[in-house]
Biopython code that builds the backbone (N, CA, C, O; Angstrom):
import numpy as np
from Bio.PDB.StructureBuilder import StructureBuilder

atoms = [
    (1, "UNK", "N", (-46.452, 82.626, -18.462)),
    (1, "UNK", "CA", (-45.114, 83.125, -18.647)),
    (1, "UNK", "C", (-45.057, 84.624, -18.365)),
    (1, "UNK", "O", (-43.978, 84.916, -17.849)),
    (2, "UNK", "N", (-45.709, 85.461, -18.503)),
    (2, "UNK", "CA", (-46.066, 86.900, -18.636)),
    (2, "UNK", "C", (-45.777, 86.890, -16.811)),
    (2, "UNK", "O", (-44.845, 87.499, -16.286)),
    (3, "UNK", "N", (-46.642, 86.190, -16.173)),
    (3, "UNK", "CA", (-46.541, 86.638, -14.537)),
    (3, "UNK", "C", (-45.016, 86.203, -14.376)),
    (3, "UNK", "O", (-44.416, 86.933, -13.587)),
    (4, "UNK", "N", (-44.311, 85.267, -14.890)),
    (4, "UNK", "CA", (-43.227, 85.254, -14.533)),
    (4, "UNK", "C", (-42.307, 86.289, -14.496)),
    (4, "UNK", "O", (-41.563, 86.583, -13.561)),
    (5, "UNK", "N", (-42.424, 86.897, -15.731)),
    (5, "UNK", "CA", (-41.605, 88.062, -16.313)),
    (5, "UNK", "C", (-42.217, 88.800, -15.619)),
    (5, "UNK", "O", (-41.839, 88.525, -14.480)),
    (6, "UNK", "N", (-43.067, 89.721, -15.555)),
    (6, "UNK", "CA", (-43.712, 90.704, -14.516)),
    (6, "UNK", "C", (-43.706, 90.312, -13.067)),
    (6, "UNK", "O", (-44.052, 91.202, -12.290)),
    (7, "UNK", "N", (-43.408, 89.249, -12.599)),
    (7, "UNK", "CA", (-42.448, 89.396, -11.356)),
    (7, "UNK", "C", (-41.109, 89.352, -11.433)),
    (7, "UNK", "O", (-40.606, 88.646, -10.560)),
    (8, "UNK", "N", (-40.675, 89.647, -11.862)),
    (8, "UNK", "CA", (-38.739, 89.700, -11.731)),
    (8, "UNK", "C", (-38.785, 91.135, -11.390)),
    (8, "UNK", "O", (-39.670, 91.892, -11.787)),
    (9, "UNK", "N", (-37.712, 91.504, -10.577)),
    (9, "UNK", "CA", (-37.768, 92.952, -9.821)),
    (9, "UNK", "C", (-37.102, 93.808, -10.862)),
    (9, "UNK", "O", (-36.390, 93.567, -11.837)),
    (10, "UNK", "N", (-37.699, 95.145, -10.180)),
    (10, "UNK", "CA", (-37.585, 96.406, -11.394)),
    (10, "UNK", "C", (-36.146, 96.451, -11.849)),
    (10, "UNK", "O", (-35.838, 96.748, -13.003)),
    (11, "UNK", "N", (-35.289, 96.152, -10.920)),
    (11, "UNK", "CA", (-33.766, 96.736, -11.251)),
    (11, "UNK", "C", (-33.259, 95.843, -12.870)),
    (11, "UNK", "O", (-32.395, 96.214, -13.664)),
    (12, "UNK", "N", (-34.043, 94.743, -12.944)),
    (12, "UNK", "CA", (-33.757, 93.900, -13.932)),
    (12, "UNK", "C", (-35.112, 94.029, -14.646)),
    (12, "UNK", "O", (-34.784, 94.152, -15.826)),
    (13, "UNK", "N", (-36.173, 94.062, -14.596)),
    (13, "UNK", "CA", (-36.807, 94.273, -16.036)),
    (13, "UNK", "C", (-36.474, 95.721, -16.714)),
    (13, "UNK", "O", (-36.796, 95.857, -17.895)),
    (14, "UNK", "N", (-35.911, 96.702, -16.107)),
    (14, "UNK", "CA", (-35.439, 98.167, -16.759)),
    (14, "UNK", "C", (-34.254, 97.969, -17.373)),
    (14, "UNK", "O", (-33.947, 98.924, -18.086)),
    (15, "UNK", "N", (-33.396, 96.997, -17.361)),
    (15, "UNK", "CA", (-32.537, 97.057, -18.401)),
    (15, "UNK", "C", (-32.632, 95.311, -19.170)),
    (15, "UNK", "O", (-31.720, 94.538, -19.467)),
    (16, "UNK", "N", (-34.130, 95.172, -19.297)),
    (16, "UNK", "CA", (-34.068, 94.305, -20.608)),
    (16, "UNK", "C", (-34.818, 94.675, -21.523)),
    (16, "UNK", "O", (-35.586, 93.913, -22.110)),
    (17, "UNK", "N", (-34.696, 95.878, -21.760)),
    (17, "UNK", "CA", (-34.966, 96.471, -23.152)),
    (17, "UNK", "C", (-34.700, 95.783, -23.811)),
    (17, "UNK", "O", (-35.737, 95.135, -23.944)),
    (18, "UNK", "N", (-33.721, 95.203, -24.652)),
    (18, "UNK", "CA", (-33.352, 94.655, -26.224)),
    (18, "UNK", "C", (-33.889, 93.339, -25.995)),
    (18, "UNK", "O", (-33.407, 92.514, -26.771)),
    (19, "UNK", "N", (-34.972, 92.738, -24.946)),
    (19, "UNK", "CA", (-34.676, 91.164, -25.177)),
    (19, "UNK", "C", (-36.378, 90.498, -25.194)),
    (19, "UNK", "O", (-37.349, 90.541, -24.440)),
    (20, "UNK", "N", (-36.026, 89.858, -26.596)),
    (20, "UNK", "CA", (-37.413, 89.337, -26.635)),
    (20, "UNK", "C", (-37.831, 87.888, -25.764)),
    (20, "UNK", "O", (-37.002, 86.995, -25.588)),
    (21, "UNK", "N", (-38.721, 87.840, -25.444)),
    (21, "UNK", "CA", (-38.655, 86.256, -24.920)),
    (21, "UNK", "C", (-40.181, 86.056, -25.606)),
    (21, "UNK", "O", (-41.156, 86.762, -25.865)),
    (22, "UNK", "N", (-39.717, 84.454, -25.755)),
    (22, "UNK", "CA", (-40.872, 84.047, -26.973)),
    (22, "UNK", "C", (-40.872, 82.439, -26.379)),
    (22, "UNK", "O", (-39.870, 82.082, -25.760)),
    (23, "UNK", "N", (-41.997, 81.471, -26.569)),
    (23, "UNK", "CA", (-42.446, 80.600, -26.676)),
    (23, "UNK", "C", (-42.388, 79.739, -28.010)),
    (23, "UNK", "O", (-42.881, 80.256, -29.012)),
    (24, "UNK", "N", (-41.839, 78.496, -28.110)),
    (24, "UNK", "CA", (-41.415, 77.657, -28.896)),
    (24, "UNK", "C", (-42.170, 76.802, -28.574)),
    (24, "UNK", "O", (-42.605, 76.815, -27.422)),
    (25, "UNK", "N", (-42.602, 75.695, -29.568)),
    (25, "UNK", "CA", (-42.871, 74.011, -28.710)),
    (25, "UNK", "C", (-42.227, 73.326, -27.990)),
    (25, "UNK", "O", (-42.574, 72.744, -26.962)),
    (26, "UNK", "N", (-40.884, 73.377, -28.691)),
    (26, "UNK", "CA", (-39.595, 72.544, -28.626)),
    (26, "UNK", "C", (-38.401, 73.314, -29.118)),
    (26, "UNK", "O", (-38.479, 74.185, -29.984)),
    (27, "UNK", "N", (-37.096, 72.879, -28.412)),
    (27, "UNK", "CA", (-35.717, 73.483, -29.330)),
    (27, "UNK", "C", (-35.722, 72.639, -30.538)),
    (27, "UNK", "O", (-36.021, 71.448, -30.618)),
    (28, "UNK", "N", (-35.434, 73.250, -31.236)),
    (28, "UNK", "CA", (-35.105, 72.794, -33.269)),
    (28, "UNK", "C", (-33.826, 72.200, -33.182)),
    (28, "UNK", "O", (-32.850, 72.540, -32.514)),
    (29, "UNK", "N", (-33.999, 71.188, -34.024)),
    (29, "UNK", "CA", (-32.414, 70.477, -34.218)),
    (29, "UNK", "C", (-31.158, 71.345, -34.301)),
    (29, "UNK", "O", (-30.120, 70.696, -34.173)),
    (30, "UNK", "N", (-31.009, 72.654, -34.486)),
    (30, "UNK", "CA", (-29.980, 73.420, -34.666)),
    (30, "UNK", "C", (-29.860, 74.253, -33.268)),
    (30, "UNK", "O", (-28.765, 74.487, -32.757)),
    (31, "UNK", "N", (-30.899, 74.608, -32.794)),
    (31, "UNK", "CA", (-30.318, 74.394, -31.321)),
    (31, "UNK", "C", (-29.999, 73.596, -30.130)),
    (31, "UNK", "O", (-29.501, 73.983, -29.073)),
    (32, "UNK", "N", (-30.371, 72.419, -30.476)),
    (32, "UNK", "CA", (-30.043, 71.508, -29.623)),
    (32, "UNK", "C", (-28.556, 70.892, -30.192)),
    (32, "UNK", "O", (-27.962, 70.333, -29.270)),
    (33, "UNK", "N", (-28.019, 70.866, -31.118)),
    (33, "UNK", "CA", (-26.760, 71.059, -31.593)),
    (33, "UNK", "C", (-25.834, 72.048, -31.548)),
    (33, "UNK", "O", (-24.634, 71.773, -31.517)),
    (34, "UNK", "N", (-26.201, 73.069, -31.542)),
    (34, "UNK", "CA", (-25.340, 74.148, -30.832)),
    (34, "UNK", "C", (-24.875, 74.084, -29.315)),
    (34, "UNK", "O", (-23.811, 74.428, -28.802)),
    (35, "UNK", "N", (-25.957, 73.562, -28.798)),
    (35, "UNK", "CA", (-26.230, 73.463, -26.984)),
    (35, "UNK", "C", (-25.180, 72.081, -26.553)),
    (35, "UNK", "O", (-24.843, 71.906, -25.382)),
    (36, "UNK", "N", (-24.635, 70.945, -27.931)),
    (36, "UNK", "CA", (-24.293, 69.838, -27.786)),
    (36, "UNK", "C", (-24.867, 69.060, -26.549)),
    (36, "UNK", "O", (-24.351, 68.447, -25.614)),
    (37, "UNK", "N", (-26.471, 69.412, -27.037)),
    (37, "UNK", "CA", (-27.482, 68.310, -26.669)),
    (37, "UNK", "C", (-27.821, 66.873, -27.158)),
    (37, "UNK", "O", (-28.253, 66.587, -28.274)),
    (38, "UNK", "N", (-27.455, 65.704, -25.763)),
    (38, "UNK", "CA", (-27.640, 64.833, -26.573)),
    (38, "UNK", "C", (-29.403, 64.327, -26.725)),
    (38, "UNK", "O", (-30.294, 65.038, -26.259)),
    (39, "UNK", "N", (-29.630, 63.289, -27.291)),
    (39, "UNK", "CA", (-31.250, 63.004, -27.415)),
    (39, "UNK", "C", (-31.889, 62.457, -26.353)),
    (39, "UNK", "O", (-33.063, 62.103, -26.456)),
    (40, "UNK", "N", (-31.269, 62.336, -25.333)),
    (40, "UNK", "CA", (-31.765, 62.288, -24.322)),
    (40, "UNK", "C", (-31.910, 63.336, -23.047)),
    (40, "UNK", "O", (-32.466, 63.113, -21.971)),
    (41, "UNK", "N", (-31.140, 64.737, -23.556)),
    (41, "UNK", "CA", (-31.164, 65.898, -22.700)),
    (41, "UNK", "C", (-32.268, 66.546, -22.979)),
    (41, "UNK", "O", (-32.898, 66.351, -24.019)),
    (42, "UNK", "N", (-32.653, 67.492, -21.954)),
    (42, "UNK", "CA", (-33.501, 68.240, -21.967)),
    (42, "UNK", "C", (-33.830, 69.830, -22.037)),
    (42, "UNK", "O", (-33.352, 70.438, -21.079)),
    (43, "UNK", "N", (-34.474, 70.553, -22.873)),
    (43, "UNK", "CA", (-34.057, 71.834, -22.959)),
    (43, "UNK", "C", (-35.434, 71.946, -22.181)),
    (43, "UNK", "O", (-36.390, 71.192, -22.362)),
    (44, "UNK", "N", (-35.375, 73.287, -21.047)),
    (44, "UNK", "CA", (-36.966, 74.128, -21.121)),
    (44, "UNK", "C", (-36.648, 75.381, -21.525)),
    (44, "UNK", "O", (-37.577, 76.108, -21.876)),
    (45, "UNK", "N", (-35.093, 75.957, -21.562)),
    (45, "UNK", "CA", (-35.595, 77.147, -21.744)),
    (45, "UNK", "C", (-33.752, 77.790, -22.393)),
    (45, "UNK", "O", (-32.651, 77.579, -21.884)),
    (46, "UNK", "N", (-34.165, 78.687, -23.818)),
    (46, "UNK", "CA", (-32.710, 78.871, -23.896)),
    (46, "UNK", "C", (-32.848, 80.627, -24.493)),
    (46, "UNK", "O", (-33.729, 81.308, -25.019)),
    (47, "UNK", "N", (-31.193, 80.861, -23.979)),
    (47, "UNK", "CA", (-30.982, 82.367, -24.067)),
    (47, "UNK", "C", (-29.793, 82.223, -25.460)),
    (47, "UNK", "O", (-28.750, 81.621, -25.716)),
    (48, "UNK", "N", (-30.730, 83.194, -26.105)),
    (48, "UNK", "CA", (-29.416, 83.074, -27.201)),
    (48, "UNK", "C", (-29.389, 85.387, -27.518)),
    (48, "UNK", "O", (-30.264, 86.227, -27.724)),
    (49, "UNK", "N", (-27.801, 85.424, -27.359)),
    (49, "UNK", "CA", (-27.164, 86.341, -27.345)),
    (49, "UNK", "C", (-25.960, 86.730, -26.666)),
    (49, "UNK", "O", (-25.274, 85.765, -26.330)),
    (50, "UNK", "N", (-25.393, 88.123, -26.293)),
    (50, "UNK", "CA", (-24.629, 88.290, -25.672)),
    (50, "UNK", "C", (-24.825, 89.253, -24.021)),
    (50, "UNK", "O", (-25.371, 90.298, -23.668)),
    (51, "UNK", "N", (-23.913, 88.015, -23.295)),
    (51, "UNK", "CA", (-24.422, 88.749, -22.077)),
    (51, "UNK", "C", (-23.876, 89.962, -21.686)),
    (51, "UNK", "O", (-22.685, 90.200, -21.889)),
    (52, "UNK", "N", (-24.871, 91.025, -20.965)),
    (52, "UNK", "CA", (-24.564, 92.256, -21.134)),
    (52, "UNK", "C", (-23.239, 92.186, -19.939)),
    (52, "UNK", "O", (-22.866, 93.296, -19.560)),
    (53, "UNK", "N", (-22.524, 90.994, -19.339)),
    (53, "UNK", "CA", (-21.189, 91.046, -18.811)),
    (53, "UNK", "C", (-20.309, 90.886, -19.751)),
    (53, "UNK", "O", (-19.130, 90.973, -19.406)),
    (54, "UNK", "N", (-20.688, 90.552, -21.502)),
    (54, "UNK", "CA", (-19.354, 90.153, -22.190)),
    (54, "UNK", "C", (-19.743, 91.943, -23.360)),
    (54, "UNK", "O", (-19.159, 92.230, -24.405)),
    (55, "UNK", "N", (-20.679, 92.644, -22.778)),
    (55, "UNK", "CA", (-20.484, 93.900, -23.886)),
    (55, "UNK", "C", (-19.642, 94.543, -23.791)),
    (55, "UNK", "O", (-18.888, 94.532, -24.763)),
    (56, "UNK", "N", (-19.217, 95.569, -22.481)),
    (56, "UNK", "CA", (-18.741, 96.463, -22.888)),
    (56, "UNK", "C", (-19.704, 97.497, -22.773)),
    (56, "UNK", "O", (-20.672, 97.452, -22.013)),
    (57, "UNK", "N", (-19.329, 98.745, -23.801)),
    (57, "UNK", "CA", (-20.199, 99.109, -24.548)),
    (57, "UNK", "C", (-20.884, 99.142, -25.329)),
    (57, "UNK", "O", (-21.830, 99.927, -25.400)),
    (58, "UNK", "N", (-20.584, 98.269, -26.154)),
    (58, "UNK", "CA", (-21.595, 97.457, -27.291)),
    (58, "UNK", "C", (-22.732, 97.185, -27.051)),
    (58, "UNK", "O", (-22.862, 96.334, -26.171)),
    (59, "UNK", "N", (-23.896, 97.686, -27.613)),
    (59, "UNK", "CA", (-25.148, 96.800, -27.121)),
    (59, "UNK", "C", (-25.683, 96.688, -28.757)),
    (59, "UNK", "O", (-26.007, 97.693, -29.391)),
    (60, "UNK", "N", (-25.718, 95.395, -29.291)),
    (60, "UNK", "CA", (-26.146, 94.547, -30.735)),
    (60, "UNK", "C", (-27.057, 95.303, -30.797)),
    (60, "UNK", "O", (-27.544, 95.956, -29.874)),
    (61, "UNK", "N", (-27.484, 95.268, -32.337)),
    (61, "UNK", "CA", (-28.749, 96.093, -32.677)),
    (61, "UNK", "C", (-29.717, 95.223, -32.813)),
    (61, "UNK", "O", (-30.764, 95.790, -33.126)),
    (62, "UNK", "N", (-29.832, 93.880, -32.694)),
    (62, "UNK", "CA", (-30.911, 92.837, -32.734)),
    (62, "UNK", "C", (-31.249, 92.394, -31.615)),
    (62, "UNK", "O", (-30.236, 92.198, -30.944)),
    (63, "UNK", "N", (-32.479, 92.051, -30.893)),
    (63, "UNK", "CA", (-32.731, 91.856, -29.287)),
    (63, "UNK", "C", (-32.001, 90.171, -29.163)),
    (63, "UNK", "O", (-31.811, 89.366, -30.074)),
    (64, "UNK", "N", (-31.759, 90.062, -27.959)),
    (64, "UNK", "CA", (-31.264, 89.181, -27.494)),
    (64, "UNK", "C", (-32.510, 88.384, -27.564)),
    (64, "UNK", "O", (-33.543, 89.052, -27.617)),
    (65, "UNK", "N", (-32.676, 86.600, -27.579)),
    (65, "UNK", "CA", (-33.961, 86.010, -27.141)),
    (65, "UNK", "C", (-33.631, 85.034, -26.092)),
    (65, "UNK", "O", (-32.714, 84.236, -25.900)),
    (66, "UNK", "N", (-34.707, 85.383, -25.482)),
    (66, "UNK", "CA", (-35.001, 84.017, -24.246)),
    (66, "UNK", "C", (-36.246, 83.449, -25.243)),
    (66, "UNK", "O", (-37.020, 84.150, -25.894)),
    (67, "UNK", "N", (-36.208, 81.898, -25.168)),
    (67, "UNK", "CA", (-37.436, 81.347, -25.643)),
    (67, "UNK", "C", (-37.165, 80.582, -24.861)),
    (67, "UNK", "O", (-36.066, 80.143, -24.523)),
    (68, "UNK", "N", (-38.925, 80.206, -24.256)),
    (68, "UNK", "CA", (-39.292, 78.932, -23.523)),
    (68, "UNK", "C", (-39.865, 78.225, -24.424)),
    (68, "UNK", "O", (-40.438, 78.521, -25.473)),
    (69, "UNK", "N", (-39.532, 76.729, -23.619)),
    (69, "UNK", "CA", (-40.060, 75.827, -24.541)),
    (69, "UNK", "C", (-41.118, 74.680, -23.856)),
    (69, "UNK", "O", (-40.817, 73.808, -23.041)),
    (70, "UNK", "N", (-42.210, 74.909, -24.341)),
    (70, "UNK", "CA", (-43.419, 74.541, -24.176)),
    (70, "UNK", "C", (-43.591, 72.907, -23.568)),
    (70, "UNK", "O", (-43.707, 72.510, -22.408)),
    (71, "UNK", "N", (-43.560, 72.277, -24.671)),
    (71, "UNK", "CA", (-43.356, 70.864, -24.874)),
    (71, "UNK", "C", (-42.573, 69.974, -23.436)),
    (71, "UNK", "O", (-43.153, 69.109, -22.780)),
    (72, "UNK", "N", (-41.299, 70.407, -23.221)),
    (72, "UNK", "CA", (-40.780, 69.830, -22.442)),
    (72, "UNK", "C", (-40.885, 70.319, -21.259)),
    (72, "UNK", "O", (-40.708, 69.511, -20.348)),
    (73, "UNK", "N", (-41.120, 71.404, -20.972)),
    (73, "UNK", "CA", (-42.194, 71.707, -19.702)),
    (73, "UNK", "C", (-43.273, 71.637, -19.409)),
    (73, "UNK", "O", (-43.591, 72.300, -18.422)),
    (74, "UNK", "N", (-44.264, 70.887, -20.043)),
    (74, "UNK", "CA", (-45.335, 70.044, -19.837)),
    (74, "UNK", "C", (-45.246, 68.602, -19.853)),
    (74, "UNK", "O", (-46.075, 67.797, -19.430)),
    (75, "UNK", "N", (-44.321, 68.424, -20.305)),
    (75, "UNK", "CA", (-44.191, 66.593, -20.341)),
    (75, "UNK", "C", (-43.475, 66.717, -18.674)),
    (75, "UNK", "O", (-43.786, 65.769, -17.954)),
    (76, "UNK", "N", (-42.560, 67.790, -18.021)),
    (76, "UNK", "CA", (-41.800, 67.427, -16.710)),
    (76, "UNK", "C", (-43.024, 67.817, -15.599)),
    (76, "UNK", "O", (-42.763, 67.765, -14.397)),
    (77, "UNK", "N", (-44.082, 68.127, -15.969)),
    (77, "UNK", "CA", (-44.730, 69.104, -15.075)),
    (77, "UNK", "C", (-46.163, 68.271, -14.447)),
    (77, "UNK", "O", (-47.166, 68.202, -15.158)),
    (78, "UNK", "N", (-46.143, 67.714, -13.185)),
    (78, "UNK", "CA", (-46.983, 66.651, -12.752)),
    (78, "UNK", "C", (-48.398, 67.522, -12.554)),
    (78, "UNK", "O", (-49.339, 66.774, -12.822)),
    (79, "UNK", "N", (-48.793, 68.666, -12.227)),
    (79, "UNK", "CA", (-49.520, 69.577, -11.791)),
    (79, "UNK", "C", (-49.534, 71.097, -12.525)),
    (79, "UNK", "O", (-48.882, 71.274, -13.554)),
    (80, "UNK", "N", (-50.347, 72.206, -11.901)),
    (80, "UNK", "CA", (-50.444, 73.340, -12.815)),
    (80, "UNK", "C", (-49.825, 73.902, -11.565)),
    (80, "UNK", "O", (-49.909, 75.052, -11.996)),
    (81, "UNK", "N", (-49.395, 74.034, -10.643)),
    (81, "UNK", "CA", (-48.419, 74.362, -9.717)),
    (81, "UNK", "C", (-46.961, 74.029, -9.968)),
    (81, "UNK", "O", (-46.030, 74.828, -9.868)),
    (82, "UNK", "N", (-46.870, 72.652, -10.331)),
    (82, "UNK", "CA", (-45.747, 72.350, -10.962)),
    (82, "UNK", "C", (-45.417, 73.079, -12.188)),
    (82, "UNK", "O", (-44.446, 73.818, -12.354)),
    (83, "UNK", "N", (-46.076, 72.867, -12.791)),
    (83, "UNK", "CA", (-46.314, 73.718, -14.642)),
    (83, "UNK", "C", (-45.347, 75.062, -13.895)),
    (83, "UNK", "O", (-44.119, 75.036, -13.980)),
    (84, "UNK", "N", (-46.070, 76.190, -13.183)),
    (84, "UNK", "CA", (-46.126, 77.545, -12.733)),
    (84, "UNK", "C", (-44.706, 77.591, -12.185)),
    (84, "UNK", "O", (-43.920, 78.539, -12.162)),
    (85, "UNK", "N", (-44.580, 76.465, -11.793)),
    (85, "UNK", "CA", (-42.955, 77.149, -10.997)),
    (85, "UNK", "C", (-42.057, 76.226, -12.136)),
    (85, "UNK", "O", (-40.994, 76.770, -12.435)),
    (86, "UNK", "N", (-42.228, 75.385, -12.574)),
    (86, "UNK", "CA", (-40.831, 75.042, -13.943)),
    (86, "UNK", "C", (-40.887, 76.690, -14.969)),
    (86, "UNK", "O", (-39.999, 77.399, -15.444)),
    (87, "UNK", "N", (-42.134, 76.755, -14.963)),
    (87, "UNK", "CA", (-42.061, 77.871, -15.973)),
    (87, "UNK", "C", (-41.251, 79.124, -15.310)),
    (87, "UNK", "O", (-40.474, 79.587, -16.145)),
    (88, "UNK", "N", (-41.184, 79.967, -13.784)),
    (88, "UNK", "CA", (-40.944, 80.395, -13.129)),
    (88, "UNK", "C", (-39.250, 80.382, -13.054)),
    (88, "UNK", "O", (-38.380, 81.224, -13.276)),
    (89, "UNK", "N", (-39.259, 78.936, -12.608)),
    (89, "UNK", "CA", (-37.679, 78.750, -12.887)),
    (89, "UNK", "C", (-36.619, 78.929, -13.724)),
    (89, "UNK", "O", (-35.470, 79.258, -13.430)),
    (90, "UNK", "N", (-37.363, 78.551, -15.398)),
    (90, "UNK", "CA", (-36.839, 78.594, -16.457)),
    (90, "UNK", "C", (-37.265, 80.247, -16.745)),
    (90, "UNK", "O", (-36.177, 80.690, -17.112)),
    (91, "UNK", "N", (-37.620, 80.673, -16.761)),
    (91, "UNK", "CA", (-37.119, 82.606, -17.313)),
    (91, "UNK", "C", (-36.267, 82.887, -16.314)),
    (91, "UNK", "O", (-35.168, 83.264, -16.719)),
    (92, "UNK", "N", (-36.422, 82.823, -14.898)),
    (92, "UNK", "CA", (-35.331, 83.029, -13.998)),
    (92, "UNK", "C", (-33.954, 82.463, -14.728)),
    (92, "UNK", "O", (-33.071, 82.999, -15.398)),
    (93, "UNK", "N", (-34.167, 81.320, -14.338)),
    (93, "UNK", "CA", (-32.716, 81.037, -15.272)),
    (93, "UNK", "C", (-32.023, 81.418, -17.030)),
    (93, "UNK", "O", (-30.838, 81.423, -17.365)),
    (94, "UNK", "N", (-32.876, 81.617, -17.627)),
    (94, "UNK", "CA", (-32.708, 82.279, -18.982)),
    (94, "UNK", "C", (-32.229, 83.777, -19.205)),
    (94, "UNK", "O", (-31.555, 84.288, -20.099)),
    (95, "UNK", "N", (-33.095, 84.527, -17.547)),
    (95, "UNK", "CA", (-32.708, 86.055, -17.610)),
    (95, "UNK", "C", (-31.525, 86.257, -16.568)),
    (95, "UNK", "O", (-30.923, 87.320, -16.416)),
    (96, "UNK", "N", (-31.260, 84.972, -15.810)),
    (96, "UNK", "CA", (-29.907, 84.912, -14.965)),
    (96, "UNK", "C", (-28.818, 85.018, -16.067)),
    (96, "UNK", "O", (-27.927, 85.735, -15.610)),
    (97, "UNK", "N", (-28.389, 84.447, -17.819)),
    (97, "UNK", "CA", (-27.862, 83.864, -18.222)),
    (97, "UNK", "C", (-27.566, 85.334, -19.034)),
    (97, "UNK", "O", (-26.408, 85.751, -19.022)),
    (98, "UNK", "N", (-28.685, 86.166, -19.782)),
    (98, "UNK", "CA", (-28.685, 87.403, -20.239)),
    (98, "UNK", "C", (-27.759, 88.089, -19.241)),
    (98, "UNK", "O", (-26.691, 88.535, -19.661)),
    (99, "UNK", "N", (-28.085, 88.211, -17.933)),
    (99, "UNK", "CA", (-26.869, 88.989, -17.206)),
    (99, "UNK", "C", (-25.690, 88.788, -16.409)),
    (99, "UNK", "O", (-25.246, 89.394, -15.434)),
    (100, "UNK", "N", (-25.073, 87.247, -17.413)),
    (100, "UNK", "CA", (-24.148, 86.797, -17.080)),
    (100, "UNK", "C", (-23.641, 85.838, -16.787)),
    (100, "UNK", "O", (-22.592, 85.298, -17.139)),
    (101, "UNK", "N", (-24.602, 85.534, -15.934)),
    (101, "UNK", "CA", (-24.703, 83.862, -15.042)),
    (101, "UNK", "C", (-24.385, 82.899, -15.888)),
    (101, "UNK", "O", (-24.934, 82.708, -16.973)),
    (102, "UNK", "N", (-23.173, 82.042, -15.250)),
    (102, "UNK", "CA", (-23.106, 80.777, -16.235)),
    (102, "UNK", "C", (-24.018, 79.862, -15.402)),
    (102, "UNK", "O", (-24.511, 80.245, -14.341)),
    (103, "UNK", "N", (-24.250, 78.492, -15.982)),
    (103, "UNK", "CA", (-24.520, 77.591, -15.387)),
    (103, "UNK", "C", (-24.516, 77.111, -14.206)),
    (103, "UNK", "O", (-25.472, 76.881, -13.465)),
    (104, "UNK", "N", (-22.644, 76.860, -13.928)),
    (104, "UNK", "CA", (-22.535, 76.587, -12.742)),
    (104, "UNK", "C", (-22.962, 77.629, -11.484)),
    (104, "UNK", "O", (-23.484, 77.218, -10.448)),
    (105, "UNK", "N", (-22.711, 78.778, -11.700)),
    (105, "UNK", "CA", (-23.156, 79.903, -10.985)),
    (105, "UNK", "C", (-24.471, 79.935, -10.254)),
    (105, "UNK", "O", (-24.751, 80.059, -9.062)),
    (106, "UNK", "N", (-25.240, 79.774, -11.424)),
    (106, "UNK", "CA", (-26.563, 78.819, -10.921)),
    (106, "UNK", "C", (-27.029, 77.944, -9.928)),
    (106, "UNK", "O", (-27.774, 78.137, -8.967)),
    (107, "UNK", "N", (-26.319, 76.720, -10.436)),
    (107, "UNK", "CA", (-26.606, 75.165, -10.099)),
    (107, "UNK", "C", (-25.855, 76.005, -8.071)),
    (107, "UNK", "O", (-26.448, 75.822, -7.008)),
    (108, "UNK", "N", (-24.587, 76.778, -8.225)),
    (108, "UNK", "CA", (-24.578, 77.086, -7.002)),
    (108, "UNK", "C", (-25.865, 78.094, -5.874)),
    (108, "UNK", "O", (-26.000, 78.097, -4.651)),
    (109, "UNK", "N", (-26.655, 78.886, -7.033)),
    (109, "UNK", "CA", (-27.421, 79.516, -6.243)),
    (109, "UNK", "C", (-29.026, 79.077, -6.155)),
    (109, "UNK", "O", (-30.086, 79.569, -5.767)),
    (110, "UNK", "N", (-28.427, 77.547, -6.900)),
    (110, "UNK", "CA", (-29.946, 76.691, -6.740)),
    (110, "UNK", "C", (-31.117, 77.351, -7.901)),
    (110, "UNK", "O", (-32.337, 77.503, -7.825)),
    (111, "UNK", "N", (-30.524, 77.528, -8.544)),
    (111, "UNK", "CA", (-31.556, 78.034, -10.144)),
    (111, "UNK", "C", (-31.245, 77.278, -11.438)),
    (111, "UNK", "O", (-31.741, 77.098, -12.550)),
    (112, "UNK", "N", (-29.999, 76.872, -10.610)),
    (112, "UNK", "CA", (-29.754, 75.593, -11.999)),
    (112, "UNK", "C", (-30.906, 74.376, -12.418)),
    (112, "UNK", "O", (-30.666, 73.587, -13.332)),
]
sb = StructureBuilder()
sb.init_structure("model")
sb.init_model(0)
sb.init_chain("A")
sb.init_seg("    ")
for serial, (resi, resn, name, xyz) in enumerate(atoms, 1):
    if name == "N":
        sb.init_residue(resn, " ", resi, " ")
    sb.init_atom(name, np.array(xyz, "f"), 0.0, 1.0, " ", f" {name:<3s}", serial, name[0])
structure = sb.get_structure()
């Protein structure tokens, strides 16, 4: 996960100061209920905060988190190449979401 994050380009790791990203097993029943996940969806990777397109000037005094989640990116992951790029994908998409990106935005620029 670390090479992931240490490749994302400078213009974006210099302004994610406030944001922790952390490793989970799995999302917890209270986030997969927030997410109105059903039990058959799948989380690898979730951003919880506000994106620095809905601040303003405001920036929260608590870091924003990206957590990946372990578990279900090893159960999708046929190979350690495979492993490397789900993992790859999912902070991409978690730190797309920190600066704004909805979903669909995504799914259009193929990071969904």
């Amino acid at each position: 996960m670390r090479d992931s994050i240490a490749s994302l380009p400078d213009r974006f790791l210099l302004k994610m100061g406030n944001v922790s990203v952390i490793v989970a097993s799995k999302p917890t029943p209270t986030q997969r209920a927030e997410n109105d996940l059903d039990p058959d969806d799948t989380l690898y990777g979730l951003y919880e905060g506000v994106p620095l397109t809905e601040r303003g000037g405001y920036v929260p005094p608590l870091p924003d988190v990206i957590t990946i989640f372990q578990e279900p990116i090893e159960a999708s992951s046929t190979s350690e190449d495979d492993l490397t790029r789900q993992v790859r994908t999912t902070v991409a998409h978690e730190v797309a979401h920190y600066f704004g990106f909805s979903d669909q935005q995504l799914d259009e620029l193929g990071i969904g």
